[in-house]
N, C-alpha and C positions, 0 to 999 in steps of 0.2 A: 109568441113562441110556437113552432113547428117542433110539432112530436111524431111527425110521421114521416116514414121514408119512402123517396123515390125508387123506381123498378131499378134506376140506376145504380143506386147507393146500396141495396140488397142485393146485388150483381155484385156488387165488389163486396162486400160483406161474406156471401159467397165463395169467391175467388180465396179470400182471405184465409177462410177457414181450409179450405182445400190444400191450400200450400203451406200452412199449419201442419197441419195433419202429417204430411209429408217430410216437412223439415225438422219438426223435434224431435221424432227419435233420432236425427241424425248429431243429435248433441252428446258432448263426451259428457260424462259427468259432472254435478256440480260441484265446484273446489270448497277447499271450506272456508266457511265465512270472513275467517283472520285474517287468510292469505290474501292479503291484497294483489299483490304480482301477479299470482294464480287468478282471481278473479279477475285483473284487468286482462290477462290474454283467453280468459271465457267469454266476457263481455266484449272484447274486440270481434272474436270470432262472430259470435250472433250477431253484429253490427254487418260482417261483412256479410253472411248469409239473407242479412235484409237487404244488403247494399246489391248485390247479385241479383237478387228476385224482384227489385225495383220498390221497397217497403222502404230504403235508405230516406228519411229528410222526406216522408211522404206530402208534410205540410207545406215544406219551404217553398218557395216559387221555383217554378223548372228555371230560371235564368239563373238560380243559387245551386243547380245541382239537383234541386228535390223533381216532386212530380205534381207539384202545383194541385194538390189535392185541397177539399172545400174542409173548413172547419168541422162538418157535418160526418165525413170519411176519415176523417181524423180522432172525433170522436167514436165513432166505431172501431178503427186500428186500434185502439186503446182498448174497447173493451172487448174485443176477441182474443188481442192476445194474453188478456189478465186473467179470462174465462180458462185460456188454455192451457196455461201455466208458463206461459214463455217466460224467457227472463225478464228482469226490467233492465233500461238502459245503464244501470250501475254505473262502472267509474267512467262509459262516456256522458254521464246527464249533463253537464258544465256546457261539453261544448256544443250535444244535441239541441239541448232545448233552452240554454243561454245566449253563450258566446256565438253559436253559428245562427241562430235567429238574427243576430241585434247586428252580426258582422253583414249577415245578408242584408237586411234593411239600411244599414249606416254606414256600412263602409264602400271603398273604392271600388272600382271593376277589378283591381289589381290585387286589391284585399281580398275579394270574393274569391279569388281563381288562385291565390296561394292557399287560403286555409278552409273553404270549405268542404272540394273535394277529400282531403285525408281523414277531416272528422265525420265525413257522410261512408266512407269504406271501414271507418277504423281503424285507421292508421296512426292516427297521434290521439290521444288524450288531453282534456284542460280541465283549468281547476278555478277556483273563483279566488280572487284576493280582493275580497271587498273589506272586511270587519277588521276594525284594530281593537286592541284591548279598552282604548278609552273611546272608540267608535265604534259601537255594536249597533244598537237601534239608533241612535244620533247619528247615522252612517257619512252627513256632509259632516261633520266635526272630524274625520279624519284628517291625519297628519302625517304623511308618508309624503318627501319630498319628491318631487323632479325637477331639475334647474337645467334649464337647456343650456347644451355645450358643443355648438358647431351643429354636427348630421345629429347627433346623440341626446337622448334624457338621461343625466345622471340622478339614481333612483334611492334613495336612502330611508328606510323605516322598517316597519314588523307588520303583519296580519296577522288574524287569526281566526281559528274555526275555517281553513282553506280548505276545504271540500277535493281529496284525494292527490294532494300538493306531492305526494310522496311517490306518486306510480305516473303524476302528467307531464306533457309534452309543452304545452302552453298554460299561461292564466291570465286570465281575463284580469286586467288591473285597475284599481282606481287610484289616483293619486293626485296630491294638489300641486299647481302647477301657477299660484298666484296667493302668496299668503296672503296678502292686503287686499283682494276683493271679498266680498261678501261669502259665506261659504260654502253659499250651495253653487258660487260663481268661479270658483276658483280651479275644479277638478278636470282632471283631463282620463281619459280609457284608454289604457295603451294595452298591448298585447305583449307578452314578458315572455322569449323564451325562457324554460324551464332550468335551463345548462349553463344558460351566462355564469359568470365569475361574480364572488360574490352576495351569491344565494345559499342559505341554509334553510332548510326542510328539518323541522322536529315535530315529529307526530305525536299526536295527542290521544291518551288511551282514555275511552268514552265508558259509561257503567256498566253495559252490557258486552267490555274488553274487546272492542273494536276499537282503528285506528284509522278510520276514514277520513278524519281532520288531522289539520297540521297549523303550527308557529310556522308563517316562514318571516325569518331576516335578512334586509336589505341592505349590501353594503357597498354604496358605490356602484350600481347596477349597470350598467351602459345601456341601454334601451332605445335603438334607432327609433327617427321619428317616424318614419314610417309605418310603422307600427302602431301610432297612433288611430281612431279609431272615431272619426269626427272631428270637428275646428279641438285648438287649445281652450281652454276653460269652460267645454262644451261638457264637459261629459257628466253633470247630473244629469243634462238631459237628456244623451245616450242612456247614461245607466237606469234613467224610470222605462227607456224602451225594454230594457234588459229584465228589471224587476217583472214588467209587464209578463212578459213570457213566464217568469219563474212561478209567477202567483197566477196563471191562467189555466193551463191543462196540465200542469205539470202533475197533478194528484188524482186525474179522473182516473188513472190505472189503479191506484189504491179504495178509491170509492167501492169498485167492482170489488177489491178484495177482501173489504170491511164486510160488505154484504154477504161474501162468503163463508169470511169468519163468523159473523152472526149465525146464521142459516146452523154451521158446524156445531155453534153455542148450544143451541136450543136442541141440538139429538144427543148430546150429551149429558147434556140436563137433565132429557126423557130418562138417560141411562141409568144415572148414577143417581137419581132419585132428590136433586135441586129443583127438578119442575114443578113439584108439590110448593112451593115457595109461592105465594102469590104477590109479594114483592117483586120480586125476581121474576117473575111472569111479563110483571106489567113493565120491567126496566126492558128486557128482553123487546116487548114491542113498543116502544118509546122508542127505543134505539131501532127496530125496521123502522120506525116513521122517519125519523133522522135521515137515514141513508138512503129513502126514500126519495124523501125532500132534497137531498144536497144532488141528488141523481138529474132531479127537473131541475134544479138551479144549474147545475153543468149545460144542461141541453139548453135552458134560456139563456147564457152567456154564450153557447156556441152561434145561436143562432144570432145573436147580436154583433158577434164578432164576423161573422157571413154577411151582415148588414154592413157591417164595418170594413172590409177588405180584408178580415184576416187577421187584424191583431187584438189581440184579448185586452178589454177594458177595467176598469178599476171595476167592476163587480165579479173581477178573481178575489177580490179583496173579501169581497160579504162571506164568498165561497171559502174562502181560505180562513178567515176567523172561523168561522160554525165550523168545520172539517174537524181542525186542529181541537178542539174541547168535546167535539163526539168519541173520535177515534182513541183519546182517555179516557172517556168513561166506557167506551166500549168494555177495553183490555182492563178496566177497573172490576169489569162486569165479567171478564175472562176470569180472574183472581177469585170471585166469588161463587163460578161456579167448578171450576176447576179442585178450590177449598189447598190444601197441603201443593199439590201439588203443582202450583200456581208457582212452588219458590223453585222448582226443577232448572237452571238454569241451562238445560238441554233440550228443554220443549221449546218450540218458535214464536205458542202465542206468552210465553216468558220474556223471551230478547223481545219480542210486537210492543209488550209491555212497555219496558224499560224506556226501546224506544219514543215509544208515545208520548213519551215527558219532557220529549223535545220539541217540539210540531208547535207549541203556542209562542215557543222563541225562533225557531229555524222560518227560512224567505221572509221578513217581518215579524216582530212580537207581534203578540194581539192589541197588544196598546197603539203599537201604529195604524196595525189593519182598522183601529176604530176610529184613529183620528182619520185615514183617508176616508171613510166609509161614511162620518158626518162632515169632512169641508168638501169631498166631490161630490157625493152623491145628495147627499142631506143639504147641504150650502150652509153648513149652520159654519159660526165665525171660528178662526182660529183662537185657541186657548191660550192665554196669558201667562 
């Protein structure tokens, strides 16, 4: 592992900050959190101000639109702009660091050039339709038809937990497209405009009374093939290109913000007289070790993925289980030094909270991140 940077890489690190500087106060103010609508035309805009300043798809490869930037300036772009407070990529995350990765790598020359320019400007939004009610972590046991009908997939079933169904343009789809093959053999990834006939969108109100996920149902969907997105019954193996991305950098912007939050923890502490706690002292740097540790595990899988051409390996997976059970006992650790005020459902490390008790189930349970974590990396035998 490389822990050091190039005159190169602190040149753009540099730059970065520079036109930081510059561009954030140029932001209107933040919508509030509910308003989805509101928030997708804030996050569009910030999309286009990266897209303008040449930060748009900095990682993709310049033949996808991006700027062919190295793992290593990727991880930096993350952590300046988390440092700075920029926004995070909100309701475009689906097609940033999903859908437009996996379109870039899998799909056609003709796929490339209809959909990744308007998700590198901000112009369209997507959303992910992977999880059904009885296919959440068993994600090949899905059951959502397609039966090809001439140019057409006719598309019939439900998702759920579809990540901002309600504000996007596209979604990233999976579906089975062969009931009688095996079932991790049978799926196909198509790309579903949003508007077809047919589609209903029902949002799902979460604990912390956001409505980021949605029900959507399928009725009869018509879904040109073209739109498909790799061979017919190809696409578990699209879709682990896809997870790949989802469980590789997709969190190193919240690392930075973990460590923030900590740092924040600990002056409060001092204030309000919990630093007397010797307990609490010692959870306090337990958890710097943590965020410490998950800091050099980002930069040894960046640097692996630099080894590797660019695409993040199943040790997103190591990264992504540990993440997920720190960043709860973090905001556990928020709750105890906070004391009453921990139940304010208008302070942010409150909704942090709430949120955090999703992370061991959201991009994979931890049940899965363990079984990838012992049959790839361990070799140990699949379970019975």
């Amino acid at each position: 592992m490389d822990l050091t940077y190039t005159e190169e890489e602190e040149a753009f690190r540099a730059g970065l900050r520079g036109w930081l500087g510059t561009a954030l106060p140029q932001l209107p103010p933040r919508p509030d959190p509910l308003d989805w609508t509101a928030r997708r035309a804030y996050d569009t805009t910030w999309q286009r101000m990266l897209y303008d300043a040449g930060y748009a798809g900095l990682h993709w490869p310049e033949a996808a639109g991006g700027r062919g930037a190295t793992p290593t300036q990727h991880l930096i772009y993350l952590e300046e702009t988390e440092k700075a407070g920029a926004p995070y990529v909100g309701a475009n995350f689906v097609g940033l660091l999903h859908a437009g990765p996996t379109i870039a790598a899998e799909g056609t020359p003709g796929q490339r050039a209809r959909w990744l320019p308007p998700v590198l400007r901000g112009d369209e939004v997507w959303c992910q339709g992977f999880s059904e009610p009885d296919a959440g972590s068993d994600l090949a046991a899905l059951r959502t038809r397609a039966v090809r009908d001439g140019d057409d997939y006719v598309v019939t079933g439900s998702k759920i937990w579809t990540s901002h169904a309600e504000v996007a343009d596209w979604c990233e789809l999976l579906v089975r497209t062969d009931p009688d093959a095996p079932k991790h053999r049978g799926i196909t990834w198509l790309a579903l405009p949003m508007d077809a006939p047919g589609i209903t969108v029902r949002p799902l109100r979460t604990l912390a009374g956001s409505a980021e996920f949605a029900e959507v149902f399928l009725d009869e969907v018509r879904v040109p093939v073209a739109n498909r997105v790799g061979a017919e019954n190809d696409g578990w193996r699209v879709t682990m290109v896809t997870l790949s991305f989802e469980r590789g950098t997709a969190f190193v912007g919240e690392v930075v913000a973990c460590r923030r939050t900590l740092a924040g923890l600990a002056k409060t502490a001092q204030a309000n007289g919990s630093w007397d706690d010797d307990a609490l002292r010692r959870q306090l740097g337990r958890l710097n070790a943590e965020f410490t540790a998950l800091w050099r595990l980002t930069q040894w899988n960046v640097s692996a993925a630099q080894r590797g051409g660019g695409v993040p390996g199943v040790g997103g997976s190591v990264f992504k289980l540990r993440y997920s059970h720190a960043r709860q006992e973090l905001f556990d650790t928020a709750a105890r030094v906070l004391g009453p005020d921990a139940l304010d459902l208008g302070r942010d490390l409150t909704l942090d909270r709430l949120s955090s008790l999703s992370y061991t189930i959201a991009a994979g349970t931890s049940q899965i991140q363990r079984n990838i974590v012992a049959e790839r990396i361990l070799g140990l035998p699949k379970g019975r």
